[in-house]
C-alpha positions as CSV (number, residue, x, y, z in Angstrom):
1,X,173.8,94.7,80.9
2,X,170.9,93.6,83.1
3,X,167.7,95.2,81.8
4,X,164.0,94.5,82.7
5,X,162.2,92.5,79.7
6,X,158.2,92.0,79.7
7,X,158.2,88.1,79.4
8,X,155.1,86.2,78.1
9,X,154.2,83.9,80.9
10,X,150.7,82.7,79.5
11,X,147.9,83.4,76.6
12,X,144.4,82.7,76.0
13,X,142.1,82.6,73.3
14,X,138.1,82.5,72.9
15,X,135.6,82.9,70.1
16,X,131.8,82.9,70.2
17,X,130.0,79.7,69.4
18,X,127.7,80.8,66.6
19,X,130.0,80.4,63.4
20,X,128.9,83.0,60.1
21,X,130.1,81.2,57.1
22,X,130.2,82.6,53.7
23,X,127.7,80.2,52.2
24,X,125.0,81.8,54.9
25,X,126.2,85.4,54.0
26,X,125.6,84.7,50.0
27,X,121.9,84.2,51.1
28,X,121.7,87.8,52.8
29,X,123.8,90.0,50.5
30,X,125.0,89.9,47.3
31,X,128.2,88.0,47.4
32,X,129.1,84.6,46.9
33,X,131.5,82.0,48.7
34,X,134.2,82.4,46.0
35,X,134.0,86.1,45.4
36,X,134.8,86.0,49.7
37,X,137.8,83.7,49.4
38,X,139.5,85.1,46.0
39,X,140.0,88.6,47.5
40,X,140.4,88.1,51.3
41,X,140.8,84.0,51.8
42,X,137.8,83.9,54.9
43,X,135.7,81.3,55.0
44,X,133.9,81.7,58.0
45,X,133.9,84.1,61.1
46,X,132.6,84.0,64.6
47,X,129.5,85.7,65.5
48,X,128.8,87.4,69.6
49,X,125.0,86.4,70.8
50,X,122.9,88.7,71.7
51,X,123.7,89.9,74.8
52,X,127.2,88.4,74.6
53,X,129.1,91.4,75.5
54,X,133.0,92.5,74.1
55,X,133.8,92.4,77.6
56,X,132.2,89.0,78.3
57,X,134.4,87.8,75.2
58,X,137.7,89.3,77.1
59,X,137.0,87.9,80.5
60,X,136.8,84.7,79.2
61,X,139.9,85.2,77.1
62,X,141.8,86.5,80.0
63,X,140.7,83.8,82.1
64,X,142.5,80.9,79.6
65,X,145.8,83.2,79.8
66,X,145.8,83.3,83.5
67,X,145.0,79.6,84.0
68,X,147.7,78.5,81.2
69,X,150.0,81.1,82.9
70,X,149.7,79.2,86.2
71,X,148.5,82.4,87.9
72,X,146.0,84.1,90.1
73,X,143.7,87.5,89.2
74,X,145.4,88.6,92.6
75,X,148.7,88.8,90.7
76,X,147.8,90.8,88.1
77,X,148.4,94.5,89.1
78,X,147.6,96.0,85.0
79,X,144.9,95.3,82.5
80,X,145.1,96.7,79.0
81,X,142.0,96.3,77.1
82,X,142.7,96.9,73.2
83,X,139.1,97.2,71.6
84,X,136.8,99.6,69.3
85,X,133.6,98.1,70.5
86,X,133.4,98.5,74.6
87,X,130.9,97.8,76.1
88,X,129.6,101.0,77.3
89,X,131.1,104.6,76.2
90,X,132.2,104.5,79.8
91,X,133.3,103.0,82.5
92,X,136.0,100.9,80.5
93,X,135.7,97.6,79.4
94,X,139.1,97.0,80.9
95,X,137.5,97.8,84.2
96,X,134.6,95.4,84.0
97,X,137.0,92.6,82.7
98,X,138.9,93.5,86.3
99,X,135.8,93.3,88.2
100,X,134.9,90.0,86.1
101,X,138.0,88.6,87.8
102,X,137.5,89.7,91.2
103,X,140.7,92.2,91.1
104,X,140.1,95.2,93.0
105,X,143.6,97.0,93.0
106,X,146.1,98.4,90.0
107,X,145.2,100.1,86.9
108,X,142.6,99.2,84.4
109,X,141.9,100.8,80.9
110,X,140.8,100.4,77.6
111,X,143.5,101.2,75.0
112,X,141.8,102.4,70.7
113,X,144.1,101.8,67.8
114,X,141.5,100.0,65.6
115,X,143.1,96.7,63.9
116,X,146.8,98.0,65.7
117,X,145.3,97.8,68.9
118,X,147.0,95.0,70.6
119,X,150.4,95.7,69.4
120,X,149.8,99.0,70.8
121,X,148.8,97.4,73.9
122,X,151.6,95.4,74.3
123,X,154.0,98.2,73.6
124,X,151.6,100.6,76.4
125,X,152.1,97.6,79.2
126,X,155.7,96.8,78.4
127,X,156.6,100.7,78.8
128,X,154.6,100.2,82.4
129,X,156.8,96.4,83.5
130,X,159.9,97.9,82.4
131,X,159.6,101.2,84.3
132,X,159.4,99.2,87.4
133,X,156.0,100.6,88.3
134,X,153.9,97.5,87.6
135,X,154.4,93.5,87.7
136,X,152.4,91.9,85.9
137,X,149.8,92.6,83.0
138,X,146.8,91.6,81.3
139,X,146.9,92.2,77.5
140,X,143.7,92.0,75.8
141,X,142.4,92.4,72.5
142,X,138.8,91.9,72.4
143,X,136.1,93.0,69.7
144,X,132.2,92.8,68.4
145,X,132.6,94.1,65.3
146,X,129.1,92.5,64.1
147,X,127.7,95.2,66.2
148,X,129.0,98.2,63.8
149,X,129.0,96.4,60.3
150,X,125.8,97.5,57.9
151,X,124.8,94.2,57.2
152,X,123.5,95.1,53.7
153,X,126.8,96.9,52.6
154,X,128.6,93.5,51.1
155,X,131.7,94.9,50.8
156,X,132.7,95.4,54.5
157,X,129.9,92.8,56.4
158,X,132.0,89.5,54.7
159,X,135.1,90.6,56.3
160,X,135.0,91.1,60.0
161,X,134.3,89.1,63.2
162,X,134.1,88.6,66.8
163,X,136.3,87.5,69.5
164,X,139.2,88.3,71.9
165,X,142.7,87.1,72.8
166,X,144.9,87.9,75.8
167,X,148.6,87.1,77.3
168,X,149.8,87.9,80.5
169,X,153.1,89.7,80.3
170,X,155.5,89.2,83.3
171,X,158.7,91.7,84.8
172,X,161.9,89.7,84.6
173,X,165.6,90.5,84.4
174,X,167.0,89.9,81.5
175,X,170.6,90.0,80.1
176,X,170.1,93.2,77.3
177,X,170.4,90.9,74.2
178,X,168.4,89.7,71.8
179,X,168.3,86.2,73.5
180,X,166.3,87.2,76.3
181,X,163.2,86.4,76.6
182,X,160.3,88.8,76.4
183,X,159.2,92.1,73.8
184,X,162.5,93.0,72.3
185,X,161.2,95.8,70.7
186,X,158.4,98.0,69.6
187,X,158.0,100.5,67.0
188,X,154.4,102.2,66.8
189,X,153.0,104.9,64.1
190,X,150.1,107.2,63.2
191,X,148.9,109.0,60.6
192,X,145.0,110.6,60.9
193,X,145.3,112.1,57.5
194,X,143.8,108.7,56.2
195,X,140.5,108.8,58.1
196,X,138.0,108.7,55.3
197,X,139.5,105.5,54.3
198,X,138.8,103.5,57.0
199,X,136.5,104.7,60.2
200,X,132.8,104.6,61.8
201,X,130.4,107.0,60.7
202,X,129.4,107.7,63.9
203,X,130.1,108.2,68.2
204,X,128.7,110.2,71.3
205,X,130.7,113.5,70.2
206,X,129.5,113.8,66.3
207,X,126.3,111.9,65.7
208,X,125.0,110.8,69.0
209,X,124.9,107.3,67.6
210,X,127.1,104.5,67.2
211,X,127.4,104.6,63.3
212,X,128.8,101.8,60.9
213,X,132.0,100.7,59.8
214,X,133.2,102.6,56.4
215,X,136.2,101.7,54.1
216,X,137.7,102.1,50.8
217,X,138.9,98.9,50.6
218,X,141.8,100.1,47.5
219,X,143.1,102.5,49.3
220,X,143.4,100.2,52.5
221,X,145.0,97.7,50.8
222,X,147.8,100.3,48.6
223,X,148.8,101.7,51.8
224,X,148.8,98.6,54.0
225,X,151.7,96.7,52.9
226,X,154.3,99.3,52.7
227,X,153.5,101.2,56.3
228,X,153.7,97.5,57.9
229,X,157.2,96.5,56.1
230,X,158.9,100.2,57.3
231,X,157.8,99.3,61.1
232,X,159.3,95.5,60.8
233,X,162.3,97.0,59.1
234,X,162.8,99.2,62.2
235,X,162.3,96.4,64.7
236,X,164.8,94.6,62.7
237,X,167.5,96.5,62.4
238,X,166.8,97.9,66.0
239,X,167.6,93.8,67.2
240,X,170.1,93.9,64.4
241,X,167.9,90.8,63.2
242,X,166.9,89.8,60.1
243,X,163.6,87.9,58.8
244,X,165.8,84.4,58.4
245,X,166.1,84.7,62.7
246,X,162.5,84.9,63.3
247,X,160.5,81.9,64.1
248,X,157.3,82.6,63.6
249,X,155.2,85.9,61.8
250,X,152.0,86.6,63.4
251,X,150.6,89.5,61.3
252,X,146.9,91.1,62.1
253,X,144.2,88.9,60.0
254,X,142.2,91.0,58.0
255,X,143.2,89.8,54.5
256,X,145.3,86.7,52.8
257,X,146.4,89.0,49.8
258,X,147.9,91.9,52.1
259,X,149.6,89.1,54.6
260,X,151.0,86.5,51.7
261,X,152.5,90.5,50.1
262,X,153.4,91.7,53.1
263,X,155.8,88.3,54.1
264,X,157.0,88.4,50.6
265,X,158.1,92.0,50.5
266,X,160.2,91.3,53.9
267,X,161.6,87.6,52.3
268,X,159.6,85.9,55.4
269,X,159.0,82.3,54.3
270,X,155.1,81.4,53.5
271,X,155.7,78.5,56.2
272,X,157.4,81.1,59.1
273,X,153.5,82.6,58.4
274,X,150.8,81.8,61.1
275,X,146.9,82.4,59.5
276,X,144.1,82.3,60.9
277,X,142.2,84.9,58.6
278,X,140.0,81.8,56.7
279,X,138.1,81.1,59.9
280,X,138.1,84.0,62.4
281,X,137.6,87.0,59.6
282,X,138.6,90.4,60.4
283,X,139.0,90.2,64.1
284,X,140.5,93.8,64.8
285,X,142.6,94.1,67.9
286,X,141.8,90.4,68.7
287,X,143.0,88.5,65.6
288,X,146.8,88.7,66.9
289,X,146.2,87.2,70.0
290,X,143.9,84.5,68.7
291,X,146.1,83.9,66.1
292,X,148.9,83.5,68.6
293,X,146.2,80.9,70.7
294,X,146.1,78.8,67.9
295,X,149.7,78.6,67.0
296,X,150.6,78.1,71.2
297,X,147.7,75.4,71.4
298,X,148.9,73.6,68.5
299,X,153.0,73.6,69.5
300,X,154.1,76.0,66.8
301,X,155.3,78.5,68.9
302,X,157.4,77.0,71.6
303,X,159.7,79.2,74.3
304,X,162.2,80.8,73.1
305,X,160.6,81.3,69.4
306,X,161.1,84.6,68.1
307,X,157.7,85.9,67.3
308,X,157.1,89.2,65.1
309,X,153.7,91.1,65.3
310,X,152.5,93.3,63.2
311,X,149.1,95.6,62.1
312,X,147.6,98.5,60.4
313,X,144.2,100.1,61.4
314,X,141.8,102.8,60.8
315,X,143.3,105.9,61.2
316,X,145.5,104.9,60.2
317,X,147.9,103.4,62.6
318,X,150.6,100.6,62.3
319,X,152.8,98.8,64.1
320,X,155.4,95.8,65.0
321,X,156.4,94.4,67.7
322,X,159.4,91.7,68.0
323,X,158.9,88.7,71.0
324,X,161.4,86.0,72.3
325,X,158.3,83.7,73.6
C-alpha cells in the first residue's frame, strides 16, 4: 500500500578546525594518551573557537546537506535542531540556523535528548513529512560541549567534542515495504530516574548558571548496552529484519567498548560498524550525523543501504531508528 516515507535526499558534515588531541590533554590533566584509548578508543576531538557559536557549527553543517542535496534554503519548510548547548537559552538555535540561511517561512526549533538527540530528531520530522503537513526538513545535530566540560575533572574533559551534522529529509511515496526508501522505523524511550548518572549541574531554572557536565561513567556504561539492543530489537522485528539485512550500523560515538559490545550482543559484524569515535570524541547529538558524513563522503553508504541508528543519553534516553538511504 502507498504510504508516505521521509527519504534522505542529502547530508552534511563539519567540525571546528582546532584539533584537541590526547597527547595535549596529558599536559593539562592527569591522564595519559593510553589510559584515553584503552577505555574509550579517542584519539583526538575537535575544539569550537572562541566565538565559534553551536549554531555557527550547524549552519555550516546544514549548508553541505543542502548543497549535496541539490537544494535551495527556499525548499526547506522544517528545521530540527538536536543540541544541549544553544546558543542562547532562547530564541532557538534552530531559528538562527533558519535566519543563517535566509529562510523566513515554516517551523523552526531546537529539539533536547542529550547524546539521543538526533535520532529523536529524525523520528520528530519524519512524524511532521509523513503527516502531510511539511515537505521537506532540516535535521541537525549540532553541539559545543567544550563549553560545559570542567576542564580539570579528567574523567569526563578527554571524552567529548565539538561539531554538527545534518541531512535533509524529503516527503515521497513509497510502496509500504521495507524496500522503500526512507526511515522505516523509529522506536524512542525515556527513563529520568537515571539523572544523577549523567546531567549538568546547572541551568537558568536551578542555579542561574550554566553548570558542568557530570557522569558516573560505570553506571553509564552497565545500562548502555542493554537499553540500546531492546530499541534495535524492536526496529527489527517491527521491519521483520534482522542484523544480517542491514548494510551499515551507525551507532552514537561516545565510547569503542560500549559500540564493539553493543554490535556483538545484536550479531552485527565489526565490518557492518561505521566509527568515528577515535577522532571526533563524544560528539552528543552530532556524532551520528558526522559519522554518517564520513561514511557518505567516503562511498560506504550508497542508496538503497540499509542504515541502523542508534543512541543513549543523559537522562536517560535511547533510541533506534532503521533507514533505506
Amino acid at each position: 500500500m502507498a504510504t508516505i516515507r521521509s527519504v534522505v535526499r542529502g547530508n552534511g558534515a563539519y567540525l571546528p578546525e582546532r584539533v584537541l588531541t590526547n597527547k595535549e590533554l596529558a599536559a593539562m590533566v592527569d591522564t595519559s594518551d593510553e589510559w584515553i584509548k584503552q577505555r574509550t578508543g579517542i584519539e583526538e576531538r575537535h575544539i569550537a573557537a572562541d566565538g565559534e557559536t553551536t549554531s555557527m557549527l550547524g549552519l555550516k553543517a546544514a549548508e553541505l546537506a543542502l548543497e549535496n542535496a541539490g537544494l535551495k534554503p527556499a525548499d526547506i519548510d522544517l528545521i530540527v535542531c538536536a543540541t544541549s548547548t544553544p546558543d542562547y537559552t532562547f530564541p532557538s538555535t534552530a531559528t538562527q540556523i533558519q535566519a543563517g540561511l535566509g529562510i523566513t517561512h515554516g517551523a523552526a526549533f531546537d529539539l533536547q535528548a542529550v547524546c539521543t538527540g538526533f535520532v529523536y530528531g529524525v523520528a520528530t520530522a519524519d512524524k511532521f513529512l509523513t503527516s502531510g503537513s511539511h515537505k521537506r526538513a532540516l535535521v541537525i545535530g549540532a553541539e559545543t560541549f567544550s563549553r560545559i566540560l570542567d576542564w580539570n575533572d579528567r574523567t569526563t574533559c578527554v571524552l567529548f567534542g565539538d561539531g554538527a551534522g545534518a541531512i535533509v529529509l524529503e516527503a515521497q511515496l513509497g510502496e509500504g515495504t521495507p524496500q522503500d526508501r526512507g526511515v522505516l522505523t523509529s522506536h524512542l524511550r525515556s527513563d529520568g530516574s537515571h539523572r544523577e548518572k549523567l546531567y549538568v549541574s546547572g541551568g537558568p531554572g536551578s542555579s542561574k548558571t550554566t553548570g558542568v557536565l557530570k557522569m558516573e561513567g560505570r553506571e553509564v556504561y552497565r545500562h548502555a548496552v542493554s537499553m540500546v539492543t531492546d530499541v534495535i530489537h524492536d526496529a527489527f522485528k517491527t521491519t521483520r529484519t534482522t542484523a544480517d539485512d542491514i548494510d551499515w550500523f551507525v551507532p552514537h560515538q561516545a565510547n569503542k567498548r560500549i559500540i564493539d559490545a553493543t554490535a556483538e550482543k545484536l550479531g552485527i559484524a565489526p565490518e557492518k560498524v561505521v566509527l568515528t569515535v577515535n577522532k571526533h570524541g563524544n560528539t552528543s547529538a552530532a556524532s551520528i550525523p558526522l559519522a554518517l558524513g564520513e561514511a557518505r563522503a567516503d562511498g560506504r553508504i550508497k542508496e538503497g543501504d540499509l542504515v541502523m541508528i542508534e543512541a543513549m543519553g543523559g537522562g536517560f534516553t535511547w533510541g533506534a531508528a532503521l533507514i533505506r538511504w
